[in-house]
N, C-alpha and C positions, 0 to 999 in steps of 0.2 A: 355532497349528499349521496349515499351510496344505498341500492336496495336491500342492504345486508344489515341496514339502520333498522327497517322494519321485518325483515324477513320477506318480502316478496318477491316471487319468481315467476315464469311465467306460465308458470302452473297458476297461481292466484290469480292471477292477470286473467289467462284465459276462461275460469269458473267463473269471475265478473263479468264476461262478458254473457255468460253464457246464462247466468241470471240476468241480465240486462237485456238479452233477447226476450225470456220468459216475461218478465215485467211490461218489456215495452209492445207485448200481444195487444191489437184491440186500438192503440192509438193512432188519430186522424194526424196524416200531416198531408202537407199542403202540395198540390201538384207540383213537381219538377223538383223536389229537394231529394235529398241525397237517403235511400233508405236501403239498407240492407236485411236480406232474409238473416235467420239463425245460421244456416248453414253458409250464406256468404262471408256471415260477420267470423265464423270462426275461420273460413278458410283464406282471410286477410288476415288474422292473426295467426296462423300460423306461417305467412309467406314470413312476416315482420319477425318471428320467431325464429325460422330458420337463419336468417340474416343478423342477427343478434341473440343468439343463443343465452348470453350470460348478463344483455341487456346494456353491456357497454363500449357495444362495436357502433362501428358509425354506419349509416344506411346510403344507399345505393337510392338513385332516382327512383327506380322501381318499387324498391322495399318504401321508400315515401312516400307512393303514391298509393299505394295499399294502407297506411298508418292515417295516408289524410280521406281515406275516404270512410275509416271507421270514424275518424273524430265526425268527420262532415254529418256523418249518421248519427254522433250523439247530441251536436248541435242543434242538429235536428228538431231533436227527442227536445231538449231541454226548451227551444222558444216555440215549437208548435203546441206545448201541454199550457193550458192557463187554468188548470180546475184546481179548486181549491183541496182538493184532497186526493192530491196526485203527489206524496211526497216519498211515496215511495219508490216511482218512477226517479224521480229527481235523487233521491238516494243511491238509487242503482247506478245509474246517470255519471254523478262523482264519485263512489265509489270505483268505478272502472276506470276514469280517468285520473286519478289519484295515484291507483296500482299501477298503471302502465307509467304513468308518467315517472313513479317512483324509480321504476324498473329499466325502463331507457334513457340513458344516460348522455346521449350523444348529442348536439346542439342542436341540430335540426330537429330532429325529435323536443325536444325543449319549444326550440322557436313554434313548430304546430302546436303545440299544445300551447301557451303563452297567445296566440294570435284564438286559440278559438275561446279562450278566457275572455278576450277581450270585444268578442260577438256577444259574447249570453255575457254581458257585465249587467243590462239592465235586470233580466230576470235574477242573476246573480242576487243585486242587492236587493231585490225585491226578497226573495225568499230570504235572505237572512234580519231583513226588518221584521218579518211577522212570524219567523219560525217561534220566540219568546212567546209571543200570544197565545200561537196553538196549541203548546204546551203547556199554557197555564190553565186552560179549558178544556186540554186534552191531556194528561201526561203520559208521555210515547207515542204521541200522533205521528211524531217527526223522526224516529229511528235516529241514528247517525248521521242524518241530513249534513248536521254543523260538522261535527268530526270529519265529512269527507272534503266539507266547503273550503275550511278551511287548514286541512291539512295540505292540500293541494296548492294553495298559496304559500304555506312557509316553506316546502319541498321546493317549489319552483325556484322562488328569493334565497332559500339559506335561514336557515334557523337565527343564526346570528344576526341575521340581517332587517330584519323585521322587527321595528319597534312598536310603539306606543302610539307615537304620533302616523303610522300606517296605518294601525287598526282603526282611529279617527279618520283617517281618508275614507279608511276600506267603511266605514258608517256613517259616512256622509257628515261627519263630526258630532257624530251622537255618543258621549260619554256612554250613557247609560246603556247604550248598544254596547259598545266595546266593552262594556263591566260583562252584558250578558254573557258575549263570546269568551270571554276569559276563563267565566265562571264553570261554564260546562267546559271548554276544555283542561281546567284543570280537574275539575270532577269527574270526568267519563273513564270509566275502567277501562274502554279499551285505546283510550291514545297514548301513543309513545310517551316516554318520558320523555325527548325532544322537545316536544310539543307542549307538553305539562311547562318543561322549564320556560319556553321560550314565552308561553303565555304568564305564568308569573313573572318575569320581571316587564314585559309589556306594563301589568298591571304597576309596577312600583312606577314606571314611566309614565303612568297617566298619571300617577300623583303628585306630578310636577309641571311647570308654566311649559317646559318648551313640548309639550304632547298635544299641547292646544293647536288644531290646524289654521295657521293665519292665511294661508294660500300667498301667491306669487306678491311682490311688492318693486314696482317699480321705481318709484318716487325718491325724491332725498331730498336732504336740507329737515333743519331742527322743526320746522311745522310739520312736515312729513312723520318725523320721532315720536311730538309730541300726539301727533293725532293716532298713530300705531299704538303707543305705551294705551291710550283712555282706552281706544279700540280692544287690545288685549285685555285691559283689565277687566271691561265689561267678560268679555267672553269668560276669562279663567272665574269670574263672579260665578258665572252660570257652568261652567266646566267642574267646579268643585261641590256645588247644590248637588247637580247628578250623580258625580263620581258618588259620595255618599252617599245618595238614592241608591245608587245601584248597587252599592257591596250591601247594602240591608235584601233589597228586596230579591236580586240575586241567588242569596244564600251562599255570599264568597266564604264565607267563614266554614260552610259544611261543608264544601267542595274542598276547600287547604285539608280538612279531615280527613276525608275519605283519602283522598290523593296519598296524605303522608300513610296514611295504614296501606294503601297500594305496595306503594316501595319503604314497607319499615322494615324489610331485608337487606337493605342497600343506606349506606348512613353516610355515603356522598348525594345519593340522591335525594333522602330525607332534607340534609341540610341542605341543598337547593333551596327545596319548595317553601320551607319555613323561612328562611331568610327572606326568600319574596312580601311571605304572610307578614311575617313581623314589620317587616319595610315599612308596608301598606297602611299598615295599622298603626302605627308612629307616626307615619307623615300625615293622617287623617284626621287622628287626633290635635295635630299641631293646627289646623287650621280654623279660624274663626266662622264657623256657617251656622244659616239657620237652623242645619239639621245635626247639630253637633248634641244636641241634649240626647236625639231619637238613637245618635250612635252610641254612646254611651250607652242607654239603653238597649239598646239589640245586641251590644258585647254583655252587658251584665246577663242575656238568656243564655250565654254560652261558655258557660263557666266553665267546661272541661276543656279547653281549649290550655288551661295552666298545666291538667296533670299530662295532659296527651300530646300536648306539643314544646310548649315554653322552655319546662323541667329538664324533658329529654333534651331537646337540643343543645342546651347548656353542655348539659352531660357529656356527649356528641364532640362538643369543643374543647373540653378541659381537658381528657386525656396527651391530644397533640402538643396542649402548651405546659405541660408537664415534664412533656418528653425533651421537648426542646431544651432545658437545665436552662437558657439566657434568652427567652423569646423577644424580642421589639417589634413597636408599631408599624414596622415594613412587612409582616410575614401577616395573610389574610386570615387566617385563625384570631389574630388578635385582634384586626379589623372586625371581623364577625361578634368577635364578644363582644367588643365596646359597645357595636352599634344594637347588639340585643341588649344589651344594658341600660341602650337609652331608649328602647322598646321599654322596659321594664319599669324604668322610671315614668315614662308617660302616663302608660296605662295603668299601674298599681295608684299614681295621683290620681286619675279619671274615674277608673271605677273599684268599689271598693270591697266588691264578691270576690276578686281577683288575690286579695292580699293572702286572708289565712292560710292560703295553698303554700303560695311562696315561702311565707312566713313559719311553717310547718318545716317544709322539707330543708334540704341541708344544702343548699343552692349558692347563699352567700358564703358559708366555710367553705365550701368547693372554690369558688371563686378567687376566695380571700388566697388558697395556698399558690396559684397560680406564681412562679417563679418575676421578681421586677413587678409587677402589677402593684406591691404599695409602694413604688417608690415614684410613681408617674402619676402629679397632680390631676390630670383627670379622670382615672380609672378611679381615685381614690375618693372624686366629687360625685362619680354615680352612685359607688360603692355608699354614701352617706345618706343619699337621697332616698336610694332605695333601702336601706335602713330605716329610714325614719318612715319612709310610704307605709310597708309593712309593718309598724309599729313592733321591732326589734325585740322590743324589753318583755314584750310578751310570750318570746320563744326560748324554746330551750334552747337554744343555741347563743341565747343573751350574751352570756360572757364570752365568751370565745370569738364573738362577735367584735364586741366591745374591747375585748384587749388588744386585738391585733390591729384596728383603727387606730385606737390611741397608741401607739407602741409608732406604728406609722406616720403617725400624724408628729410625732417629737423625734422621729427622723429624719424628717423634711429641715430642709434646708432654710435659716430664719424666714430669709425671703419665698421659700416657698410657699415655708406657714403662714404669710400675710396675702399670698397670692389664692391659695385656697379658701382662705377666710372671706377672700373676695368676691370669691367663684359662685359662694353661697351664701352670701349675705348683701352686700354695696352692689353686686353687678348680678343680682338675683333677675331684676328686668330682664336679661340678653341673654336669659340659660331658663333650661327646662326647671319646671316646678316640681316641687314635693310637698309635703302632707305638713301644713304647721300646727296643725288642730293635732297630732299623735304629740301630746305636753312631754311626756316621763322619757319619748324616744328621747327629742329635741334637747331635754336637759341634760341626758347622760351623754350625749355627743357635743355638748356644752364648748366641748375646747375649741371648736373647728366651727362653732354657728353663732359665739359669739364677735363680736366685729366691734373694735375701739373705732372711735371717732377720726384718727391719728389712719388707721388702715380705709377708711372709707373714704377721705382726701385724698389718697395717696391713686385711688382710683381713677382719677381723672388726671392724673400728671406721670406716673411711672408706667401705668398701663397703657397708653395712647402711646407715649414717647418708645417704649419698644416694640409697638406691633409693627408703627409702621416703616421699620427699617424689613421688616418678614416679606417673604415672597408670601403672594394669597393668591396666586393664579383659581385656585379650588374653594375660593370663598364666592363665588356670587351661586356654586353650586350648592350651598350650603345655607341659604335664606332660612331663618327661624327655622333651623335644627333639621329638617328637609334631610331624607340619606337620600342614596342615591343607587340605582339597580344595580346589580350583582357585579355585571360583566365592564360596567364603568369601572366599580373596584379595583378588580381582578385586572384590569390595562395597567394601574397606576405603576410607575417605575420605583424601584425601592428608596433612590436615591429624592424622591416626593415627597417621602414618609417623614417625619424630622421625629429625632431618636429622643424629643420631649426631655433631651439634658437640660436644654434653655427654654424651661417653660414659661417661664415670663413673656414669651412673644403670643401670648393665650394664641395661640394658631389658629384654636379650634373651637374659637367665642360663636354660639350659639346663633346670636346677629349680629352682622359687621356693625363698625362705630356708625356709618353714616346712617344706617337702618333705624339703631337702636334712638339715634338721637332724633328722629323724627316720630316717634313715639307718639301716638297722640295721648293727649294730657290726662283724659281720663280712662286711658286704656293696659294701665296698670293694676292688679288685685291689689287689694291694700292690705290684704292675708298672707297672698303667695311673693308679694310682689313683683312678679310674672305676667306677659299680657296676657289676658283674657281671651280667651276661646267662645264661653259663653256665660257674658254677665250679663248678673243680675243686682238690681236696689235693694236695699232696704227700705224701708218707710221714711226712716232719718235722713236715707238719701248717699248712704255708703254704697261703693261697689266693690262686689266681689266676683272673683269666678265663679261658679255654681257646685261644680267640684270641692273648689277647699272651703266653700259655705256650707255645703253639706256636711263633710266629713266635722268641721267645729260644731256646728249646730248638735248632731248627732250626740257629739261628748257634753259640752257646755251650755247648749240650747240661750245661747247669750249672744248680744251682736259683738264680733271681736276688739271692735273699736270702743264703742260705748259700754260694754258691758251690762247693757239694758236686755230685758227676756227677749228671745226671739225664736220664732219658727220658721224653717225654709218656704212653707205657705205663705207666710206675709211677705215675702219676696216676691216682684216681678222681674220679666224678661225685660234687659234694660234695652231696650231695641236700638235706639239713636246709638249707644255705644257700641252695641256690635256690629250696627252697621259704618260706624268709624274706625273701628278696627278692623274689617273685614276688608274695609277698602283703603287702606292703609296697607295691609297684609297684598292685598292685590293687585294694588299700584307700585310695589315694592319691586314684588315678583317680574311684572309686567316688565318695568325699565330693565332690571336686570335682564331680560332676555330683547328686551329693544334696542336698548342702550349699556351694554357690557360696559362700556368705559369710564361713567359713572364711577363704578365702584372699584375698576382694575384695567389696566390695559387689555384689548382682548386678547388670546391669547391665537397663535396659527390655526389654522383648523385643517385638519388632514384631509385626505380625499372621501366621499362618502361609502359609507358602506356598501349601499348596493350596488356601486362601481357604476359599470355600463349596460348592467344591466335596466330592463324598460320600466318607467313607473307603472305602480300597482293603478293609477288612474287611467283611466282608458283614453287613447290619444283620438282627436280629435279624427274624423275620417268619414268618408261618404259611404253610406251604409250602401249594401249589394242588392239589397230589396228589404219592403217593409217584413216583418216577420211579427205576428201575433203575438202579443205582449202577456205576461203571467194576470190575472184578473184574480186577486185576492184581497178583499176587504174585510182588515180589521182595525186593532186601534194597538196601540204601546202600551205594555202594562206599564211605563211608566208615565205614562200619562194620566192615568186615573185619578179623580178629585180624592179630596182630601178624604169625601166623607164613605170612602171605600177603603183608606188607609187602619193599621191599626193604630189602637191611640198610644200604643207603647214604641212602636220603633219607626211607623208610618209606611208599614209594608203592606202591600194590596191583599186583600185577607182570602184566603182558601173556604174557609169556614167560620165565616164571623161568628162570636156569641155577645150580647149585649147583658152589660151589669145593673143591679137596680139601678143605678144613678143613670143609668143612659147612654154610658159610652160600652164603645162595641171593638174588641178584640180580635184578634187571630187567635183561634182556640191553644195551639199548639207553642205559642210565643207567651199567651199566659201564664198554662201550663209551668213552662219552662222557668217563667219569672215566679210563679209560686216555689218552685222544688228551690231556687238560689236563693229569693231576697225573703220569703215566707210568705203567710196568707195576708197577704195590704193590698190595695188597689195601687196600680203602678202610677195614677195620674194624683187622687188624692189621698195618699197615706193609709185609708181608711181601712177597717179591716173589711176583706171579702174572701170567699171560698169559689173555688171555679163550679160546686154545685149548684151557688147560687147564681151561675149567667146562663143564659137560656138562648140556644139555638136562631140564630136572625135569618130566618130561609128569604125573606123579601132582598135581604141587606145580597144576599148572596147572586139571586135570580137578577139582580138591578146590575152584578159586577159582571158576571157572565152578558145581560145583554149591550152593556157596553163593550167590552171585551171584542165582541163578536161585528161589533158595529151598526148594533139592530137601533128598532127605536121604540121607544114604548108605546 
């Protein structure tokens, strides 16, 4: 990490401090602690200064002793202040510690700075638990606060080095914390791209079982395994409730916005950040919770997210594999497509404001010309799915569409052709879903969606018997369709990649055999034939996902099985099945990161990334004296009852408004959901106008005095 990463010198270095004098006028500290005037605190920076001029010389005893007596002063600063509206104290505070530490490069220098981290840890976490509150009551109370908090942690560790499962340390294993932190640092204009990246793929790493913090485990033998696996799956039960909480209530979704128009001059770093975004939103979608309806909903407010990001990035991609003339699945551009492709397929099945765009634009011919892409059975099973998601037949691009599938699809290889037929029909369970209710798509890709009796058999005897001669080192990291963060990718060795000549070893099945076969019984759509994320009953006592009940209802307003009238209304939330899928889904998870062997040998594990350097948790040690602890009481917005949520995506409301029927909104998420889905009520169909909801000031004054911590 070099200070040439952010541009600072110690020109910058020294105007923080010199703010940080101004700031810190007026504050009590405690007799015998370490205090510097303005004019001392600069003329220890500049002894430090002369002695490291460029910031990457090593220091002299002397020049040390000068460096540690400015941090001693900001230590100081930071646990003598406990007032609740001292955050800009605390601003200036990291701020200056940030820049210098940026700036000097030398180990020593490191090690002071790293040892005074780990004095102020308690206020540390204190101020990054409640900075989300203050902002949601204040916006701007807290300046920079986070940006300095924690750019100073990934400076110190290594960008690289800083996952998913640290910012869970760094939150005391609060999902919803670490969604916060993500959130603004990939939304804040002014943090590096470094920072941006490093916090988006964090975020793709929460989205998966091993970011759950299990802490230290001594114990062994199978009762030990088994009691860890129950013990993880509770937690990732509760790790994936929040993670969802928190990209709604967050506003992850605005923050990838802003971010990508930051650097939409720079189209390495665009693709970064969206590849993060798309990750997130695929593997979120795949998971069974009870707040999978609310996310649905909170992506349905956000429907430009297709012209502004989805579209382009494609775009972004195809040129390089153009260029290539003989591209293969070893080079990461094609990595990238595939996996935004199984983005696309998720989410155009999920939600269904999403399609027309796609279905508009010239996205799949772009795709489709991509050099080898129809000749490799699974580019060519997303390529179908999302054909049909988008309801194909509807776009001008129909036939060009249509010819070049089928043209593809009777160049495959017989056994190809029985293996694709597979992919999307007999082994539709253990692969991402698509839209069966779009009729006119389904029949015109008729060649590839229908399935003989003779190919459905063959599934359980020719499929099994070649996978498992394949290596799958890379399959327990691939549970129910799960990607995985950028920089895992981008390690993968070419010789990893298999060049899909021998597709029959399906490599790249959705769920491993052992997963798939434990399935629970009623945890299949009888529509999608896919598991369910979030079903629901019929009256008759069918289930379906809610997803591909919706979109049939929509066209045929019939139940698909019986053919009898029906309305997604007379539908309930089949609750017992999703919570047997969901914990199915997380006892899956769980063993695979308990028990690798299970499903594959495990595989060496290299040395850790953060080397030798010290963990980010503070080591145990006998403190030097008590020191006056941060005194700020508030609450977590994501702790707030329900009946402070909105009723459309379950985000804590700014501005609630209540509709005749009684339920009460976020002004600005209705809004939104009127301009996408029209004027209906988002809970019961029904028609409403956002003229007709009226202002809830009580609803509001009750969120703020909880917030605050008051009491009525």
């Amino acid at each position: 990490m070099s200070s040439a990463n952010f541009g600072y010198s110690a020109v910058d270095v020294a105007d923080a401090f010199r703010r940080l004098s101004t700031v810190a006028q007026g504050v009590s500290v405690p007799p015998g602690d370490t205090v510097l005037s303005p004019a001392e605190l600069e003329r220890c920076w500049k002894k430090v200064e002369a002695a490291a001029p460029t910031g990457s010389e090593n220091l002299a005893d002397d020049t040390l002793r000068s460096l540690q007596a400015i941090y001693s002063f900001i230590e100081t600063l930071i646990t003598s202040c406990g007032q609740p509206d001292a955050f800009e104290l605390y601003e200036a505070c990291f701020a200056a510690l940030t820049k210098s530490g940026v700036f000097l490069q030398s180990q020593e220098a490191k090690e002071l700075l790293l040892r005074l981290l780990t004095n102020v840890h308690e206020v540390y976490d204190v101020l990054l638990s409640c900075v989300e509150t203050y902002e949601w009551v204040q916006p701007g109370s807290t300046g920079l606060l986070r940006l300095w908090m924690l750019q100073i942690i990934f400076a110190c560790f290594g960008f690289e080095s800083i996952t998913g499962l640290h910012l869970m340390e760094l939150t005391d294993n609060d999902v919803a914390g670490a969604v916060s932190l993500v959130s603004f640092m990939v939304g804040c204009a002014d943090a590096p791209f470094e920072l941006q990246d490093a916090a988006g793929r964090c975020l793709v790493e929460l989205t998966s079982a091993d970011s759950v913090f299990m802490g230290s485990c001594a114990q062994e033998g199978a009762d030990w395994q088994n009691e860890q696996i129950a013990k993880l799956t509770g937690m990732l039960n509760r790790h994936v409730n929040g993670l969802i909480k928190g990209l709604i209530e967050f506003d992850v979704v605005e923050a990838f916005g802003r971010c990508i128009c930051q650097h939409q001059m720079s189209h390495s770093n665009t693709d970064a950040i969206v590849k993060h975004f798309l990750t997130t939103i695929h593997n979120c979608l795949l998971y069974c919770s009870e707040n999978q309806k609310k996310l649905r909903q909170h992506l349905a407010t956000q429907s430009t997210i297709v012209q502004d990001i989805m579209i382009p990035y494609v775009h972004n991609i195809l040129p390089a594999l153009y260029d290539m003339g003989n591209p293969s699945p070893a080079v990461i551009e094609w990595q990238n497509l595939k996996s935004t492709l199984q983005t696309f397929v998720v989410v155009t099945f999920n939600i269904n404001v999403f399609r027309p765009q796609l279905r508009d634009s010239d996205l799949i011919t772009g795709v489709l010309q991509v050099p080898q892409i129809l000749t490799h059975v699974t580019m060519i099973e997303l390529l179908v799915k999302l054909s049909v998601n988008i309801d194909f037949v509807s776009s001008s691009h129909k036939d060009a569409i249509l010819t070049q599938l089928q043209s593809a699809f009777h160049e495959l290889s017989p056994d190809n052709q029985d293996r694709l037929k597979r992919r999307l029909t007999s082994e539709q369970r253990m692969r991402l879903p698509f839209a069966k209710s779009n009729k006119k798509s389904v029949q015109a890709l008729s060649f590839c969606l229908d399935a003989s009796a003779n190919i459905a058999t063959q599934t359980q005897q020719k499929g099994k018997k070649c996978r498992k001669g394949k290596n799958r080192r890379a399959r327990k990291k691939k549970l129910f369709a799960m990607q995985r963060a950028n920089k895992a990718a981008a390690r993968r060795a070419p010789e990893e990649h298999d060049d899909e000549e021998d597709e029959d070893s399906d490599e790249d099945d959705d769920v491993p055999d052992l997963v798939a076969e434990g399935i629970p019984e009623k945890g299949v759509c009888e529509l999608s034939g896919g598991l369910m994320v979030d079903p629901v009953q019929t009256p008759d006592g069918h289930l379906f996902d809610r997803a591909a009940l919706e979109d049939w209802v929509r066209h045929e307003a019939t139940n698909p099985i019986t053919g009898t009238p029906l309305t997604i209304s007379q539908c309930n939330a089949a609750v017992d099945v999703q919570e047997s899928i969901r914990g199915y889904q997380m006892q899956m998870l769980s063993a695979c990161e308990i028990a690798p062997e299970v499903f594959e040998p495990e595989a060496q594990r290299g040395p850790s990334l953060l080397g030798t350097l010290p963990s980010l948790s503070a080591p145990e040690q006998k403190p030097k004296k008590e020191k006056s602890k941060i005194r700020i009481t508030s609450r977590s917005v994501i702790d707030c009852p329900e009946e402070m949520r909105c009723a459309v995506d379950g985000k804590v409301m700014v501005n609630p408004v209540r509709s005749p029927a009684g339920l009460v909104f976020e002004q600005k998420t209705l809004k939104r959901w009127m301009d996408n889905c029209g004027s209906v009520c988002p809970i019961t169909g029904e028609p409403l106008r956002l003229e007709d909801c009226i202002t809830d000031q009580a609803m509001k004054k009750k969120i703020v005095q909880f917030l605050k911590g008051q009491q009525d």
